[in-house]
N, C-alpha and C positions, 0 to 999 in steps of 0.2 A: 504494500500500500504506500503509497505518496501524500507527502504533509497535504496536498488537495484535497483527495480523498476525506484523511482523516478529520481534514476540518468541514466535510460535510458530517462526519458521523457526529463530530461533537455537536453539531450547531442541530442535530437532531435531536441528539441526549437534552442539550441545554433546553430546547423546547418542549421535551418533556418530564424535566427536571423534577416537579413538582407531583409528579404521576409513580412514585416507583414501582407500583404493578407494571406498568408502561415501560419503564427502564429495566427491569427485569426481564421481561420480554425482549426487548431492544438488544441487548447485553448477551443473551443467550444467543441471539440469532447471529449477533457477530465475534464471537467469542473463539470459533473457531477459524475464522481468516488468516492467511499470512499474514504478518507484519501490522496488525491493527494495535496490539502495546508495544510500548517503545522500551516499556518494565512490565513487569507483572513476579508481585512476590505474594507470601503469608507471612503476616508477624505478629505477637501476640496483640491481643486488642488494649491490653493495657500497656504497651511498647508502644502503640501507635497514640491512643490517646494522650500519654505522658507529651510525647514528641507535639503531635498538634493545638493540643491543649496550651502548651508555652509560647506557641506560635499566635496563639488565641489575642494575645494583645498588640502584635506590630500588624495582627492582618486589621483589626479595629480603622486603624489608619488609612489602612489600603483597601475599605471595605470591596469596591467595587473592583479592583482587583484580584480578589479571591471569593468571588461570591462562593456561599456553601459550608465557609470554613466554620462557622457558629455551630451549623446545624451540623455537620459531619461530626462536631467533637463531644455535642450534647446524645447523637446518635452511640457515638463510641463508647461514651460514659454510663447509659442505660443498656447496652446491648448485654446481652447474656452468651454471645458468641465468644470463645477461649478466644481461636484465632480468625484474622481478618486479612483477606488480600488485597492490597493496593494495587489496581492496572491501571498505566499513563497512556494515555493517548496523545501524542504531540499534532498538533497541526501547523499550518504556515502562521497564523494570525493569536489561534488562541490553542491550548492544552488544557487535558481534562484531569482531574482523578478521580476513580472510583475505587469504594471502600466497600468491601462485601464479604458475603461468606466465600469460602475457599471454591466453593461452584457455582457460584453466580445464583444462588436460588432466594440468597438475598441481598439488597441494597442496603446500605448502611446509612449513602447519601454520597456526592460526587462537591468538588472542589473545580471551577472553572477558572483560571488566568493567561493575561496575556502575554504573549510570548515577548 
């Protein structure tokens, strides 16, 4: 896939952000593509939280820069998941992340900024 591509799939995510039945769907169906993450790991859910949660006050700043980042760390913090997979999507203009269970069957919430 090419950052074009990809920043069609984000700017699809992004519009259905607020859906994540909808993104679970979305995510499933392109999950298996070549080259669609740019990363894609598992780390525990309180490794990630710790991590973005600190992050939780310089993105305050940046709000519109990282939209997502509130809700991904309030998602983090209530989840009952051990661990949680981070997949990047990079595109030309903006990149995504998505925070999930290890198989995509759930959405934790997704992080948008600009490249």
């Amino acid at each position: 896939m090419n950052l074009v591509m990809n920043g069609l799939i984000i700017n699809d995510l992004y519009e259905i952000r607020n859906h994540l039945d909808q993104v679970i769907d979305y995510v499933k169906k392109i999950k298996d593509q070549k080259d669609i993450f740019n990363s894609a790991f598992s780390e525990t859910r309180q490794h990630l939280f710790d991590i973005y949660n600190d992050r939780l006050d310089s993105s305050i700043h940046l709000s519109d820069s990282y939209e997502g980042h509130r809700e991904v760390v309030e998602r983090l913090e209530n989840s009952d998941l051990e661990n949680v997979r981070l997949s990047v999507i990079d595109g030309e203009e903006k990149s995504c992340s998505i925070f999930s269970s290890e198989d995509y069957s759930i959405i934790l919430g997704m992080i948008f900024y600009d490249n």
